[in-house]
FIMISE-903010 format. One record per residue (C-alpha): y, z, x. Coordinates in steps of 0.1 Angstrom, whole numbers, plus 2048, in hexadecimal, padded with zeros to 3 digits. Each point is the difference from the previous one (the first is absolute). Layout:
YZX/...
REM end
This chain:
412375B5B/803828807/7EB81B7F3/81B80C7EE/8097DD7ED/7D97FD7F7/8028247F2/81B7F87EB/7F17E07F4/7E08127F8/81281C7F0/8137E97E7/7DF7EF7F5/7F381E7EF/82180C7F4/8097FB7DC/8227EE7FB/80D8207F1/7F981481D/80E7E5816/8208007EB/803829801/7FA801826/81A7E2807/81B8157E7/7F8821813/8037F1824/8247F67FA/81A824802/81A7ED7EB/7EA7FF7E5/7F4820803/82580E7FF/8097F07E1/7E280C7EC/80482580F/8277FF7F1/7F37F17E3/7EA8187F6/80F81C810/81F7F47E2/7EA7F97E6/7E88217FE/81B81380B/8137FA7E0/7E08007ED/7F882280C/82380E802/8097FA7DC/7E48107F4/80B81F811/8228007FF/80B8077DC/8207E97F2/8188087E6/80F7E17F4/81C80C7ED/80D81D81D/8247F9808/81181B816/8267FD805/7FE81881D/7E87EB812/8137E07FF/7FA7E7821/7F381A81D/7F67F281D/7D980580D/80282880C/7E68177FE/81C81E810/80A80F7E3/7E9823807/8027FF829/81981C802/80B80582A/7ED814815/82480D80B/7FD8117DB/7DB80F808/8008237FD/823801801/8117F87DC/81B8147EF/8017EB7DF/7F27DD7F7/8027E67E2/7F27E07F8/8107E07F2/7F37E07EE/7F27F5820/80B81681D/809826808/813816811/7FD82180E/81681E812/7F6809823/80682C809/81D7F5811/8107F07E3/7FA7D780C/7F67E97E6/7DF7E6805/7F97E07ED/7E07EE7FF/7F37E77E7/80C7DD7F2/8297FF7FC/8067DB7F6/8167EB7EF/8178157E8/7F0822810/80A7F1826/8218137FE/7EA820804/8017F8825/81F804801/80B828802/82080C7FA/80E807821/80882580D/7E680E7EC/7FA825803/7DC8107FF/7F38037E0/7ED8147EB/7F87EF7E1/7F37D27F7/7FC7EF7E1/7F37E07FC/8097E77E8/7F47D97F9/8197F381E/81A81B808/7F882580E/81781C7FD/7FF821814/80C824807/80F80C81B/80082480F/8228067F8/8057F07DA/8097E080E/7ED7E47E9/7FB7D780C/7F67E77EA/7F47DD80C/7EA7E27FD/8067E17E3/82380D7F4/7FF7EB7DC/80E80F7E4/81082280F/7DC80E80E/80D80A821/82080F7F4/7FC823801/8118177E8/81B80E812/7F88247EA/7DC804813/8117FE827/80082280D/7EB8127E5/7DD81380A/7ED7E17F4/7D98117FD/7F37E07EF/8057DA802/7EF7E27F3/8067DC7FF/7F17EB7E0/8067D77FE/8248017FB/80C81F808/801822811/7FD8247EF/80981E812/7FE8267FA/81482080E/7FA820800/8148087EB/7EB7EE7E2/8177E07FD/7F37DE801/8137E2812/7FE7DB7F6/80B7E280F/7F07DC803/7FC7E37DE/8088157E5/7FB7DC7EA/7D9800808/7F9825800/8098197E4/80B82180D/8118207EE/7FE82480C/82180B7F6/7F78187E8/7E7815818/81180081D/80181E815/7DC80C7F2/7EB7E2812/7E880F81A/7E87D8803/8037DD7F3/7EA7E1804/80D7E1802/7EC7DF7F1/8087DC7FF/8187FE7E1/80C8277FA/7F882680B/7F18227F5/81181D808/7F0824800/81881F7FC/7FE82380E/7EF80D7DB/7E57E8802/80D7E97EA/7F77DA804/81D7E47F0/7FF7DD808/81F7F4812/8057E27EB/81C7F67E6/7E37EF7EB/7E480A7EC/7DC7F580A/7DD80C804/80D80C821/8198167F6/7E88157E8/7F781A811/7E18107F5/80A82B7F0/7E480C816/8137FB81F/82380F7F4/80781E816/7D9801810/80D7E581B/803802824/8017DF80F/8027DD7EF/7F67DC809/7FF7DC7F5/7F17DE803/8137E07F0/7FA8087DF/7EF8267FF/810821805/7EA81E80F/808829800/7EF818812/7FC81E7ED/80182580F/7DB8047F9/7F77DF814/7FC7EA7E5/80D7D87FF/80D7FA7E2/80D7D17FB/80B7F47E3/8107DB7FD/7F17E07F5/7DD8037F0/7F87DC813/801811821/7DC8137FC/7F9802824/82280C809/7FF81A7E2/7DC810806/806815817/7DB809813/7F18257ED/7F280E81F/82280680E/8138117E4/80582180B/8037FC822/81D7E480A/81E814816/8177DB803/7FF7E07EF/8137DC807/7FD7DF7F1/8017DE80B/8097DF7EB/7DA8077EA/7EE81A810/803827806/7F781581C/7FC824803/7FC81B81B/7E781B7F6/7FC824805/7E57F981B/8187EA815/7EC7E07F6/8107E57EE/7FA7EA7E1/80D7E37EF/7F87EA7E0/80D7E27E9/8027DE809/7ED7F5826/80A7DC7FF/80680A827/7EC81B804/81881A7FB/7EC8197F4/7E580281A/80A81D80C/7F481181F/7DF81C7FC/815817817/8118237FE/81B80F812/8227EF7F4/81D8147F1/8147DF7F2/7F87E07EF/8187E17FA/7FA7E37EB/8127E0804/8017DA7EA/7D57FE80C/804816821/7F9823801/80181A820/7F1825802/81481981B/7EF81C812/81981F80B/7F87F482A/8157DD7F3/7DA7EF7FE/8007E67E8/7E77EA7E8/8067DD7EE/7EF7EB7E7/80A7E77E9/8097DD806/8007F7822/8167DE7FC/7F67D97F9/7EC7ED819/8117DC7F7/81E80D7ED/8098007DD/8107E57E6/81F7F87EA/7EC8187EA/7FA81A817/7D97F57FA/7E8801823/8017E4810/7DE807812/7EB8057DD/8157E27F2/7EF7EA81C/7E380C7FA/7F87FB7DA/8197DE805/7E77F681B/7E58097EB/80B7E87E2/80E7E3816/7DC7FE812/7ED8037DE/8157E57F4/7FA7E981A/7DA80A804/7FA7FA7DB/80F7E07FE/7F27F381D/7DE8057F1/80A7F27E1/80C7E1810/7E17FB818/7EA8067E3/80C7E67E8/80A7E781F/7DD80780C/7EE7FC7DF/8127E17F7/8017EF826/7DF806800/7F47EC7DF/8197E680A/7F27F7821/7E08017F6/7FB7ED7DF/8217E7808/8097E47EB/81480F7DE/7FA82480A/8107FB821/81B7EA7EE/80981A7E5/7FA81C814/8187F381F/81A7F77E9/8048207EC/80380D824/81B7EB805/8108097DD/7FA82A80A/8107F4823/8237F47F0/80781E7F2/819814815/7F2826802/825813801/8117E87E9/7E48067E6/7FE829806/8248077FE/7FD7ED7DB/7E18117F6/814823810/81C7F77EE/7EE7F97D8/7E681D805/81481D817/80A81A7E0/7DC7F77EE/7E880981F/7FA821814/7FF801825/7D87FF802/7FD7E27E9/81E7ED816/7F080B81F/7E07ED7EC/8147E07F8/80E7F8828/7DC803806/7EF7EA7EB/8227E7800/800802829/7D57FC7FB/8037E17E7/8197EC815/7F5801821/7DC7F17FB/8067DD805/7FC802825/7E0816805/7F37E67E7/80A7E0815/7EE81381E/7E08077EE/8017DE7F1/8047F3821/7E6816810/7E67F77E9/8097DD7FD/7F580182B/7E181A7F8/7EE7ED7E2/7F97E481C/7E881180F/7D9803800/8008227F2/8117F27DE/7EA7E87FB/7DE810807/80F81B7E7/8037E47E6/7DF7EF805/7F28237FA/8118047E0/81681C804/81B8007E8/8247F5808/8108257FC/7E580F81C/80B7E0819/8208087F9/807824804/7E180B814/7F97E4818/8237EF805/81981D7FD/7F2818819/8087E0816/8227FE7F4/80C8217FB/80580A825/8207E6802/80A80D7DC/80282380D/81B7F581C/8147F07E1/7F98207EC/80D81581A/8207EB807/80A7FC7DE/80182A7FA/81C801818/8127E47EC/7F98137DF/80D81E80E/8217F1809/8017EC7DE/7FE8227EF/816811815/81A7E47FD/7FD8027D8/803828804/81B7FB815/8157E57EA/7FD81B7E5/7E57EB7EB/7E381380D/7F28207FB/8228197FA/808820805/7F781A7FD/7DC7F380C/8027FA827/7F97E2812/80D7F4822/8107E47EE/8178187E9/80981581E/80F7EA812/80E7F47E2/81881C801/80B7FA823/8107E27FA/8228177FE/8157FB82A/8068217FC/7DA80C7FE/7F67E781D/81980D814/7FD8267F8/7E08077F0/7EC7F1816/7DD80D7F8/7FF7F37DD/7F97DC80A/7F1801825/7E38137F0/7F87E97E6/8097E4813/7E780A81D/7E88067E4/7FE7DF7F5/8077EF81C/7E080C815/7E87FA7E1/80A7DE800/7FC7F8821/7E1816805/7EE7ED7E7/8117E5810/7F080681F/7E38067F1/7FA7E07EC/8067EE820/7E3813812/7EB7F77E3/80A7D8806/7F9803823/7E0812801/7F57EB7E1/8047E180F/7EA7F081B/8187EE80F/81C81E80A/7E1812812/80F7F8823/7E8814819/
REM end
C-alpha cells in the first residue's frame, strides 16, 4: 500500500462525515457548476428586484414587442462633430450630416423596419422629424419625403407643403406637422386618432409642438391656442402666457410656454405633478425648451441643460455640462447640440432582453418572475420536508398504529393530483384573493401535497438507524423519545433527506410554473416565468418575438437542472458507496 493510500486512509479517520461529504461534493466540477448557476439565479433575482423598481400596472403602446437593444442613444461617429439637425424617435434617431446626408442608428423593428427603407433619389436635406415608426424630412430646396409604417395616410404628404420654405417639422404617433415661413401649418397623416385645427390662425404661426393625440400652436403676438377641435385640460391655456410667449412645448398630456422673461409656465392635468413642477431654480434663465412623451428639458442661459418629470428611464439625468446652444427631447430620449456639431445623450438607452405584448421589460419581468417562481418552490419545499420529516420520523420510530395511520394518510395526501386540485381551488377562489395571498395558497397547496415521499424516506431511514447501539444505550439511559428522535437519529438521516430536498425544489418549480403557465397560477400582472411564457404560446410570437420566451425559458430551464445537478452531487458525495477513488 502507497504513502499516498495510507494518508488518505488516515485522513478520513479523523474526518467528520460532514466534512467527508463537503470535500467529495467539491472535488466533482459538475457539481460545482450547477450550484455556481444556481446561486448565481437565485441571489441574482433576490438582489436585482430589490433594486430594480416595478410598476405593475405600466402599459406603453409605443413600446410594444422590441427586441433586446440597448442602441437607441449610440448616435454614429460619422455624425460627431459634424450634425446639421437631429431628432429622436420612440426608439431610434436620425440626424443631418453638413453636407445634407441623412444617418440612422437605434432599433427599427417590426412596424418601424420600413424606416430602412429611404425614398430613393433623395436630395440633401436640411431639416428630420421623428415619429413612432415613420420619419419625415426637408429638403434644401422645399422638396418634403415621408416614409416608414404607411397605416392610415401617415406617409402621405400634403401635396400644399411641397415646395414651401418649410422652417419647422415634427412627426407625432400618427402624423406629421409642418410650418413655412410664411406662418401656415401643414397636416397630413390619421386625422381619426389625432385632433387637429389651425384654420383660423393660419398665416400668424411662428412654432407648434406636436404631442401624442393633438398640437399647440404659438402665433407671432405671443399668443398660445391649443390645436385641438375638443375641449380638455390641455387646451386651457393658462392668461399669464397670452402674448408673453416665445417658444412652446409638450409631453403626452402637458403643454409648456416659454415666456419672454424666461419663465416656464405648464398647465394640463393636475395628476401629472412631476411633469407640471417645473424645477424654481431655472425660472428666469431657460432660452429653449422641448418635451418628450412625460418629461421636459430645457437649454439655459449658461449653455447647460436641465430636465424634469417622470425618470422611469432616466430621462432626466441630465448632463452637469455647459456649452450647448440646442436641446431636443424625444418619447424618453433627449440630445444637447454644441454650435462645432458636438453632441450629448441621455435617456433610455434600449432593453437588454426586449419588451412584451405590453410593452413591459422583459429583463425586470424575469427578474421579479424569477424572484416569485424560486420563493414558491423554496417555501414549499420546506413545508413539505418539514411535515414529511416530522411525521416519517415518528412513524419509523414508534411503528405499529403510528406507522399504520401515519403511512396511510400519506398514501391518502399521495392520491391527490396537485394541478387537477389547484386549477379547482384557482377556479372557486380567483375574484376573492389578491395576488400575495394566491402566491400564499400554491405554496402551502404545493407544500401539503408533496410530503408523502420525504416521509417514506425518513420512515425508512429511521426504521435502519433505530437498530443500532447508539438507540438503545440512549434508552437504557432514559432519555426521552422526542431527544432520540430528533437529536440522535435525524442528524443521521437528514444528509439523504437533503438530496430529496434538493431534487424535489426543481420539481416544485416546474409544478408552479406549469400551473402559472396553464393560466391557474399566479396571473398577471404579477410576473413569474410560468405566466411569461404563457403568453408565448401565440406562432406568431415564437416565430417573431423571439426574446419573450427564450429568456424565460432559459430561466427556468437552468434552475432546474442546476439544482438538478446539484441534488445529484449531494447523492454522490453522501453515499459511501458512489465514492469511487
Amino acid at each position: 500500500m502507497g504513502k499516498k493510500q495510507k494518508d488518505l486512509f488516515r485522513e478520513e479517520m479523523v474526518q467528520s462525515p460532514g466534512r467527508t461529504a463537503a470535500r467529495n461534493f467539491f472535488s466533482r466540477r459538475l457539481s460545482i457548476v450547477g450550484m455556481a448557476i444556481f446561486a448565481f439565479i437565485f441571489f441574482g433575482c433576490l438582489i436585482t428586484s430589490l433594486v430594480i423598481p416595478i410598476d405593475l400596472t405600466y402599459t406603453d403602446s409605443t413600446r410594444i414587442n422590441l427586441p433586446p437593444s440597448l442602441d437607441y442613444l449610440r448616435v454614429p461617429d460619422a455624425l460627431a462633430g459634424n450634425i446639421k439637425a437631429m431628432d429622436i424617435g420612440s426608439t431610434y434617431g436620425m440626424g443631418i450630416d453638413q453636407n445634407g446626408k441623412l444617418h440612422m442608428w437605434g432599433t427599427m423593428y417590426d412596424t418601424a423596419a420600413k424606416l430602412k427603407d429611404l425614398p430613393a433619389d433623395m436630395k440633401p436635406l436640411k431639416l428630420i422629424a421623428c415619429g413612432l415608426d415613420h420619419a419625415s424630412a426637408v429638403a434644401e430646396d422645399g422638396t418634403i419625403y415621408s416614409w416608414g409604417n404607411d397605416r392610415m395616410n401617415i406617409t402621405k404628404i400634403n401635396e400644399d407643403a411641397q415646395g414651401k420654405d418649410i422652417v419647422d417639422i415634427q412627426a407625432g404617433q400618427w402624423v406629421t406637422i409642418a410650418l413655412d415661413s410664411g406662418g401656415n401649418l401643414y397636416f397630413w397623416g390619421n386625422d381619426s386618432q389625432f385632433t387637429f385645427r389651425a384654420s383660423d390662425h393660419q398665416g400668424s404661426y411662428k412654432a407648434f409642438a406636436i404631442n401624442i393625440a393633438t398640437a399647440i400652436g404659438l402665433t407671432n403676438d405671443g399668443n398660445v391656442m391649443a390645436l385641438t377641435r375638443t375641449d380638455t385640460g390641455f387646451s386651457r391655456v393658462p392668461d399669464e402666457v397670452q402674448g408673453h410667449a416665445v417658444a412652446v412645448a409638450s409631453t403626452d398630456k402637458i403643454g409648456a410656454a416659454l415666456l419672454d422673461d424666461g419663465r416656464v409656465i405648464t398647465w394640463g392635468p393636475t395628476t401629472e405633478r412631476e411633469q407640471l413642477t417645473v424645477p424654481e431654480e431655472i425660472q428666469g434663465r431657460v432660452t429653449q425648451i422641448d418635451g418628450g412623451r412625460t418629461h421636459f428639458s430645457a437649454l439655459l442661459d449658461d449653455g447647460s441643460v436641465v430636465s424634469w418629470g417622470e425618470n422611469s428611464f432616466g430621462q432626466i439625468n441630465y448632463p452637469s455640462l455647459t456649452g450647448y446652444d440646442k436641446v431636443i427631447a424625444g418619447y424618453y430620449q433627449n440630445a444637447a447640440l454644441t454650435s462645432e456639431g458636438g453632441v450629448a445623450t441621455w435617456g433610455q438607452r434600449g432593453y437588454l432582453m426586449g419588451t412584451d405584448q405590453s410593452g413591459r421589460d422583459v429583463f425586470t419581468r424575469l427578474i421579479y418572475g424569477g424572484r416569485i417562481s424560486l420563493t414558491v418552490g423554496f417555501i414549499s419545499v420546506l413545508i413539505s420536508g418539514f411535515i414529511g420529516i416530522l411525521l416519517g420520523g415518528m412513524s419509523g420510530y414508534f411503528g405499529g398504529k403510528t406507522d399504520m395511520f401515519i403511512m396511510r394518510l400519506g398514501e391518502v395526501f399521495s392520491s391527490i393530483p396537485f394541478i387537477p386540485l389547484a386549477i379547482m381551488l384557482a377556479a372557486v377562489v380567483s375574484n376573492r384573493i389578491s395576488d400575495t395571498q394566491r402566491v400564499i395558497m400554491i405554496m402551502f397547496i404545493l407544500g401539503f401535497l408533496n410530503w408523502p415521499g420525504f416521509a417514506r424516506l425518513a420512515r425508512a431511514q429511521i426504521l435502519s438507524e433505530k437498530q443500532n447501539e447508539f438507540v438503545t444505550a440512549a434508552q437504557a439511559m432514559g432519555i426521552r423519545e422526542r431527544v432520540i428522535i430528533f437529536r440522535h437519529i435525524m442528524p443521521n438521516v437528514l444528509g439523504v433527506v437533503l438530496v430529496s430536498l434538493t431534487l424535489s425544489m426543481a420539481t416544485c418549480l416546474l409544478l408552479e410554473s406549469t400551473l402559472s403557465f396553464l393560466g391557474f397560477g399566479i396571473i398577471e400582472p404579477t410576473p413569474t416565468w410560468g405566466n411569461m411564457l404563457n403568453k408565448c404560446v401565440d406562432s406568431t410570437v415564437i416565430r417573431k418575438f423571439w426574446w419573450r420566451w427564450v429568456f424565460p425559458s432559459l430561466a427556468l430551464g437552468l434552475s432546474t437542472i442546476s439544482i438538478n445537478i446539484m441534488g445529484d452531487g449531494l447523492r454522490d458525495a453522501i453515499d459511501p458507496k458512489s465514492n469511487d477513488r
